[in-house]
NULUMPA-706164 format. One record per atom (N, C-alpha, C): residue number from 1; residue in one letter; chain; atom name; x, y, z. Coordinates in nm, 3 decimals, padded with zeros to 5 digits, always signed. Layout:
N
[r NUM, a, A, CA, [X, Y, Z]]
...
// end
This chain:
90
[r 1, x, A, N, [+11.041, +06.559, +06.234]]
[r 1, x, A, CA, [+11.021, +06.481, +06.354]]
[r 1, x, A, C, [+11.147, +06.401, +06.383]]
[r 2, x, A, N, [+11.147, +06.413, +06.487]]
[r 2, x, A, CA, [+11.310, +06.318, +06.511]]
[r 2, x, A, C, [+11.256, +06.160, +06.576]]
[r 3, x, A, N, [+11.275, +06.107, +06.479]]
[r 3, x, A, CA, [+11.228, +05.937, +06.487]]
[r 3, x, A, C, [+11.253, +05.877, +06.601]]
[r 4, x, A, N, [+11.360, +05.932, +06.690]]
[r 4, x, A, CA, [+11.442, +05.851, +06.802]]
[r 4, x, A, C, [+11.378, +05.868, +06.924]]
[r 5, x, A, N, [+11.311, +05.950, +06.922]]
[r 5, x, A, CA, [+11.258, +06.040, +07.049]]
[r 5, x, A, C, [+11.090, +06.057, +07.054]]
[r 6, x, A, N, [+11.005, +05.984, +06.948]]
[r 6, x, A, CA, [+10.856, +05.918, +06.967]]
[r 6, x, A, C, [+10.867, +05.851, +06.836]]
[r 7, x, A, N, [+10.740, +05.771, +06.878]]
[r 7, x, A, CA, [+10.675, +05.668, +06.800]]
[r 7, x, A, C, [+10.674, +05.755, +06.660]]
[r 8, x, A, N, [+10.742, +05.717, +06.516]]
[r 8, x, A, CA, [+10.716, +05.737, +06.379]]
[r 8, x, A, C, [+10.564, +05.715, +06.349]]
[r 9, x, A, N, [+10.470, +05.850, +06.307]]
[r 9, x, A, CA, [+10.297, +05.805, +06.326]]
[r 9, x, A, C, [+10.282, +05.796, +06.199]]
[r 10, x, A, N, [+10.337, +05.841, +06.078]]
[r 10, x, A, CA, [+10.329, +05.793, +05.957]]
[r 10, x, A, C, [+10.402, +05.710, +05.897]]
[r 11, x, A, N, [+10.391, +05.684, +05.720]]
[r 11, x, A, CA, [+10.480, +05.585, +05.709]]
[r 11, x, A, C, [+10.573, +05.580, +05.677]]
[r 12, x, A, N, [+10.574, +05.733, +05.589]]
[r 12, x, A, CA, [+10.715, +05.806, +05.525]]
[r 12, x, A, C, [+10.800, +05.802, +05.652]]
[r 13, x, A, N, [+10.785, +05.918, +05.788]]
[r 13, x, A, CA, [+10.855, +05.877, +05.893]]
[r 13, x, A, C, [+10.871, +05.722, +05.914]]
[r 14, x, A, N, [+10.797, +05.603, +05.883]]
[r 14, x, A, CA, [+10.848, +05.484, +05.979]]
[r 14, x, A, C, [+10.972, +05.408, +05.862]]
[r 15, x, A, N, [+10.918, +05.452, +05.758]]
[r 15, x, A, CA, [+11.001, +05.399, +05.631]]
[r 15, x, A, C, [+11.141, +05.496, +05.664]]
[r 16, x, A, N, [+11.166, +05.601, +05.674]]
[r 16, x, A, CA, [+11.301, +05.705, +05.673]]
[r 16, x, A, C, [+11.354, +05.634, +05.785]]
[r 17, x, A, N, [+11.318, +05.622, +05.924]]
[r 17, x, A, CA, [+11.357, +05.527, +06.063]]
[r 17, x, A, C, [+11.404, +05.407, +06.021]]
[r 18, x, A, N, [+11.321, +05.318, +05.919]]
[r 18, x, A, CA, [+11.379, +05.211, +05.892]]
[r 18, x, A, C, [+11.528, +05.226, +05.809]]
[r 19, x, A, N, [+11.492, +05.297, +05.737]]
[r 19, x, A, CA, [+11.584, +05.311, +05.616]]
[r 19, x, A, C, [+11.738, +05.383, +05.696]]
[r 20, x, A, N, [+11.743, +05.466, +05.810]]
[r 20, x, A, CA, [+11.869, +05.433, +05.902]]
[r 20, x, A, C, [+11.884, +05.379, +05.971]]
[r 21, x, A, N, [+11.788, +05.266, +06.017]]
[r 21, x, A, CA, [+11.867, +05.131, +06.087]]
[r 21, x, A, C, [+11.910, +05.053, +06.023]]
[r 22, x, A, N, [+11.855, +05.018, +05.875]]
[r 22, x, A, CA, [+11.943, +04.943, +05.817]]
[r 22, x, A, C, [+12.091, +05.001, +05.783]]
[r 23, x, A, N, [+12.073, +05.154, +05.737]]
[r 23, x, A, CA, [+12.196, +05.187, +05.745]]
[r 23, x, A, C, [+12.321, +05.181, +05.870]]
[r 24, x, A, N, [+12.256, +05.163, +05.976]]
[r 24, x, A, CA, [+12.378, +05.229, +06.088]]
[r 24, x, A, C, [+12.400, +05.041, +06.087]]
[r 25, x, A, N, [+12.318, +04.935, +06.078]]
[r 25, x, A, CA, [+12.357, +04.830, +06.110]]
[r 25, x, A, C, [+12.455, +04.771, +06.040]]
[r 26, x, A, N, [+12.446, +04.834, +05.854]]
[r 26, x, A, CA, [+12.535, +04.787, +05.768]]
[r 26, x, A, C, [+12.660, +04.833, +05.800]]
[r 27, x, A, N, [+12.675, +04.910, +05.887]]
[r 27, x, A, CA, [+12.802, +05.042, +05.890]]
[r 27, x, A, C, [+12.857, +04.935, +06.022]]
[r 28, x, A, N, [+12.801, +04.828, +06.107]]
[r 28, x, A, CA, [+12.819, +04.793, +06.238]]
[r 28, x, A, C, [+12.784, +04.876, +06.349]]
[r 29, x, A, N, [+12.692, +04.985, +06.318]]
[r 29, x, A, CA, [+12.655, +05.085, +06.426]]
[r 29, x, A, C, [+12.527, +05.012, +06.495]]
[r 30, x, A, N, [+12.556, +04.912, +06.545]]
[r 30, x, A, CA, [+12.438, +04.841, +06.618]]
[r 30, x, A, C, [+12.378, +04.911, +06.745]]
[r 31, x, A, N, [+12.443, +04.947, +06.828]]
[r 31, x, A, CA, [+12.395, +05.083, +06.917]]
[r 31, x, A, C, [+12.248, +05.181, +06.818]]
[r 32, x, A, N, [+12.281, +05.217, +06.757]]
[r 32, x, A, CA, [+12.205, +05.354, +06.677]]
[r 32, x, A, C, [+12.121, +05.225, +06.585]]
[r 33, x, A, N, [+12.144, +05.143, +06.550]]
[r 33, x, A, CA, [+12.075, +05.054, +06.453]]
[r 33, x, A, C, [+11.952, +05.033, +06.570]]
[r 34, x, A, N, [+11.970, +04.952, +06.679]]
[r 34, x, A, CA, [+11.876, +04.926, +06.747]]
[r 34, x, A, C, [+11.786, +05.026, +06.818]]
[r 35, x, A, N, [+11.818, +05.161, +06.868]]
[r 35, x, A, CA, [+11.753, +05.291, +06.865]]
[r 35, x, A, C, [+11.642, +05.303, +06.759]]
[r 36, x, A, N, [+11.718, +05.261, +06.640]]
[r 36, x, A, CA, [+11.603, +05.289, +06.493]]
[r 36, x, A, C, [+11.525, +05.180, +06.491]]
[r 37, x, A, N, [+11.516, +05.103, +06.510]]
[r 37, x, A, CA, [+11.439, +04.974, +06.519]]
[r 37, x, A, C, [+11.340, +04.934, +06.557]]
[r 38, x, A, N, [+11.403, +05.042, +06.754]]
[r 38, x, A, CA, [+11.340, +04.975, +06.861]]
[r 38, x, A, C, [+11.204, +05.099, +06.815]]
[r 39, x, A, N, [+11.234, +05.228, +06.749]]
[r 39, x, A, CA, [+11.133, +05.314, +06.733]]
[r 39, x, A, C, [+11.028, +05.238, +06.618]]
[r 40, x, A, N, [+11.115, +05.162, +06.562]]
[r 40, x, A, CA, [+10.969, +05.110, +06.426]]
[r 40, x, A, C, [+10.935, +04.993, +06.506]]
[r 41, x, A, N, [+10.940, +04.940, +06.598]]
[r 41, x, A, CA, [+10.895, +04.859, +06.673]]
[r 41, x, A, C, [+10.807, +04.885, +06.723]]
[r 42, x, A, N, [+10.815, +05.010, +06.785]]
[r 42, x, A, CA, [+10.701, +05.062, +06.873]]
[r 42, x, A, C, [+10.573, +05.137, +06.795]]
[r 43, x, A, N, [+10.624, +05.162, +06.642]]
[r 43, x, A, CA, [+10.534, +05.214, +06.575]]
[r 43, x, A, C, [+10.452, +05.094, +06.508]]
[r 44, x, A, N, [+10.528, +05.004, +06.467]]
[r 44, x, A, CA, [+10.444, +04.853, +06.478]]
[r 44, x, A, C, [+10.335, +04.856, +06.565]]
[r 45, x, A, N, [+10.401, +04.849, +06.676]]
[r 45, x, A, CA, [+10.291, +04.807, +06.809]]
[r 45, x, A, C, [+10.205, +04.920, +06.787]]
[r 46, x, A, N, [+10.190, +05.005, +06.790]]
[r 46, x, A, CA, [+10.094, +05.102, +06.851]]
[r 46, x, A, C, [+09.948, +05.091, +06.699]]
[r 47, x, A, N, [+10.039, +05.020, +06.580]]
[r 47, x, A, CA, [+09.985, +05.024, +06.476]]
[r 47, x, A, C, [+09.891, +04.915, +06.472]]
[r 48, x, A, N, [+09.903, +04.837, +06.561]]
[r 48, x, A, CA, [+09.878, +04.684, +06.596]]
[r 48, x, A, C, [+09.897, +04.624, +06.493]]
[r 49, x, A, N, [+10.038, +04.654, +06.412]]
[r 49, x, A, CA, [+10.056, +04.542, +06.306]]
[r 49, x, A, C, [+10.180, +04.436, +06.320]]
[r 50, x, A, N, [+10.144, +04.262, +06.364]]
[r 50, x, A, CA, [+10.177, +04.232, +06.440]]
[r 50, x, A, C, [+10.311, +04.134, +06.312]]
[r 51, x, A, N, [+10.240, +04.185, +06.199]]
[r 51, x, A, CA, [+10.361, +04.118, +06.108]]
[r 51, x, A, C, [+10.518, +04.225, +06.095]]
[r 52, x, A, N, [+10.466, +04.329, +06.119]]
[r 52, x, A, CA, [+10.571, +04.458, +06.111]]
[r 52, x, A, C, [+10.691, +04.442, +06.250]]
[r 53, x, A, N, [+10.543, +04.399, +06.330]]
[r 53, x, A, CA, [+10.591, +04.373, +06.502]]
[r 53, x, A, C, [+10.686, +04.234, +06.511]]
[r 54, x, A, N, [+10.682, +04.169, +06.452]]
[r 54, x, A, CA, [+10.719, +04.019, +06.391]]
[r 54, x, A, C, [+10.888, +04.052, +06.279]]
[r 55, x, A, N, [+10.892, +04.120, +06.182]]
[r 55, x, A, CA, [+11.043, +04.188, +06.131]]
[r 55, x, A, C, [+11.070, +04.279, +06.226]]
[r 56, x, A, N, [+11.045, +04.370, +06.320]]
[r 56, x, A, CA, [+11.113, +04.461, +06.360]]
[r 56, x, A, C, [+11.202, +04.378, +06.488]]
[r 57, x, A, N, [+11.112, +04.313, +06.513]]
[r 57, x, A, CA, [+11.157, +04.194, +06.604]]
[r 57, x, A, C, [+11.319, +04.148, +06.598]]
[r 58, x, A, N, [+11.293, +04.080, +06.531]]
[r 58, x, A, CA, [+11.382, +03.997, +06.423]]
[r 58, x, A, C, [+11.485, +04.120, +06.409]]
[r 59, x, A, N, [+11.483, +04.197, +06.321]]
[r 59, x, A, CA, [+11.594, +04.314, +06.304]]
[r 59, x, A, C, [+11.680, +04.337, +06.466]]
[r 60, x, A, N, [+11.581, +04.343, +06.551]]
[r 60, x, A, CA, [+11.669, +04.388, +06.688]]
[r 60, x, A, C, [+11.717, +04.266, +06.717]]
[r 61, x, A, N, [+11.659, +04.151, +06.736]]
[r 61, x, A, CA, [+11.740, +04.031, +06.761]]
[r 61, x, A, C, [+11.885, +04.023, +06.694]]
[r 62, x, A, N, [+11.875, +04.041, +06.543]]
[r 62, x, A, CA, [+11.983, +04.026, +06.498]]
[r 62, x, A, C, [+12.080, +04.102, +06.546]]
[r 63, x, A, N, [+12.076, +04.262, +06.609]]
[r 63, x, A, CA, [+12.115, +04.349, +06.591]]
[r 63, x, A, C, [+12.204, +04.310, +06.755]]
[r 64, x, A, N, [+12.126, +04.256, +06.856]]
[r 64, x, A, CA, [+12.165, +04.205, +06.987]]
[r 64, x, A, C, [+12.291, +04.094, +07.009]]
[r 65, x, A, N, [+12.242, +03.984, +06.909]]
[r 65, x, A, CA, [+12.357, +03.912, +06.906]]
[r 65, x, A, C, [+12.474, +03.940, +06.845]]
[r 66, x, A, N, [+12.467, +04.035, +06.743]]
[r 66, x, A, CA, [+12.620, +04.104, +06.678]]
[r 66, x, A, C, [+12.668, +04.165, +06.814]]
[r 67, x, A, N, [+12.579, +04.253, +06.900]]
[r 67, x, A, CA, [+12.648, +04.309, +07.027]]
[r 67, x, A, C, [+12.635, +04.191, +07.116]]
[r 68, x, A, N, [+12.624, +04.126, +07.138]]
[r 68, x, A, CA, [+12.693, +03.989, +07.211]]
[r 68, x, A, C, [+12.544, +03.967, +07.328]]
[r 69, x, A, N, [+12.466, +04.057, +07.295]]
[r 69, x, A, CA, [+12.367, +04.068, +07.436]]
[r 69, x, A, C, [+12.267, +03.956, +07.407]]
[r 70, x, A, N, [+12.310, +03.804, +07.421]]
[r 70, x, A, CA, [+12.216, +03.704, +07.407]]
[r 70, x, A, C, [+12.102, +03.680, +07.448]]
[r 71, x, A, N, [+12.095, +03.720, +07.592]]
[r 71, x, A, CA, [+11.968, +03.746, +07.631]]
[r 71, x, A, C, [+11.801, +03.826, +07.561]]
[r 72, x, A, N, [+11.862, +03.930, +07.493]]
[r 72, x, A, CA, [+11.791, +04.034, +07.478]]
[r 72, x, A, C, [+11.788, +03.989, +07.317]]
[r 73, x, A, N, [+11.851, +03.945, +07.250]]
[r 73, x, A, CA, [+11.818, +03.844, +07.147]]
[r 73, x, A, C, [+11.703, +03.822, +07.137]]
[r 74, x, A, N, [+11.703, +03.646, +07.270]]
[r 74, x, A, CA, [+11.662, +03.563, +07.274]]
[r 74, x, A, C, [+11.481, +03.611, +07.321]]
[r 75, x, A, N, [+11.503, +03.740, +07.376]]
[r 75, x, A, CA, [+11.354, +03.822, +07.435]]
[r 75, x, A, C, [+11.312, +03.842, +07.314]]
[r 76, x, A, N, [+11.412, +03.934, +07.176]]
[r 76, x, A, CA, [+11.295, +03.966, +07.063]]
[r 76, x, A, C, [+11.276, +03.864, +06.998]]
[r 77, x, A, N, [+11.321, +03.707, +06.974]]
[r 77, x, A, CA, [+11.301, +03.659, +06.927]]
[r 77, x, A, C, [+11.148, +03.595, +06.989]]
[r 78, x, A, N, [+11.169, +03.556, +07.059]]
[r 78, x, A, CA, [+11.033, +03.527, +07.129]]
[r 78, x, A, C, [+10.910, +03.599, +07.127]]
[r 79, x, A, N, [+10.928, +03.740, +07.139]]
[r 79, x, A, CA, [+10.837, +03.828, +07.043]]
[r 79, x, A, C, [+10.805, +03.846, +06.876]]
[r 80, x, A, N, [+10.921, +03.793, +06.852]]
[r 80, x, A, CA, [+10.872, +03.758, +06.697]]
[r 80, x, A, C, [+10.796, +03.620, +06.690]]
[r 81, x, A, N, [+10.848, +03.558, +06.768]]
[r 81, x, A, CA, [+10.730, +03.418, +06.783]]
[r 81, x, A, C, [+10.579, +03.418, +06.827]]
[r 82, x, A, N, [+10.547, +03.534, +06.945]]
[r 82, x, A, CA, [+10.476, +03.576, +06.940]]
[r 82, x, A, C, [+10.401, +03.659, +06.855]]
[r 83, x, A, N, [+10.443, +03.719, +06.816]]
[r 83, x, A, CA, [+10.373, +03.824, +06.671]]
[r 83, x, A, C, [+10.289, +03.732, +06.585]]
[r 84, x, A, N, [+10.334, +03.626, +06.547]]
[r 84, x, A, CA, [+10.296, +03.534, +06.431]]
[r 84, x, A, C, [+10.218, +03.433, +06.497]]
[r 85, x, A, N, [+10.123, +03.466, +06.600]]
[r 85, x, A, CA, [+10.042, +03.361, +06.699]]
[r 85, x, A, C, [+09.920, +03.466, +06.704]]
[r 86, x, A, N, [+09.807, +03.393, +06.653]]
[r 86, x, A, CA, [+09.733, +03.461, +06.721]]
[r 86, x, A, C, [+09.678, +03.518, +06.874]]
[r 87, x, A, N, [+09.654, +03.623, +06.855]]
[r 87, x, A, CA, [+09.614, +03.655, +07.049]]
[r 87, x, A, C, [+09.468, +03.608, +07.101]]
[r 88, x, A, N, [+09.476, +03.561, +07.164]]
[r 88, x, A, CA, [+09.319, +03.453, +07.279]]
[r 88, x, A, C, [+09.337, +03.535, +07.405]]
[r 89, x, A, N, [+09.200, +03.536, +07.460]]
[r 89, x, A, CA, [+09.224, +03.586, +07.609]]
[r 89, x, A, C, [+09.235, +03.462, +07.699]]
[r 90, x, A, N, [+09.224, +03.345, +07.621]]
[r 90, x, A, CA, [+09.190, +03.245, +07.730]]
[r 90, x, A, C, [+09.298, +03.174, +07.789]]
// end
């Protein structure tokens, strides 16, 4: 399965996805780091696991401000703030 191109539905796939974003990020490949990320992100979400959703977060944040894109930071961070809140409809 090519991780980049749908949601990782197991964990071996979401663990292998993780395991080259940390790589491309250590390398400074923040482009391709955040690709890998943004896919265990979404496999978070779909997993509704909102602590996974909460580090993957965080990983792209970090990964934003090395590329200078403060904004988009400052968005996953706020989703990691969110993650760690419970959800109310009210």
């Amino acid at each position: 399965m090519n991780a980049v191109s749908s949601v990782p539905s197991d964990i071996v796939s979401l663990r292998m996805t993780h395991c080259r974003a940390e790589h491309a990020a250590g390398e400074a490949q923040y482009h391709l780091a955040v690709l890998y990320y943004r896919a265990c992100f979404e496999a978070a979400e779909y997993r509704q696991d909102p602590r996974a959703m909460q580090f993957f977060a965080l990983k792209l944040a970090d990964c934003y401000e090395e590329m200078h894109l403060w904004k988009k930071a400052e968005d996953f961070r706020a989703l990691a703030e969110a993650a760690d809140k419970p959800f109310s409809w009210d």
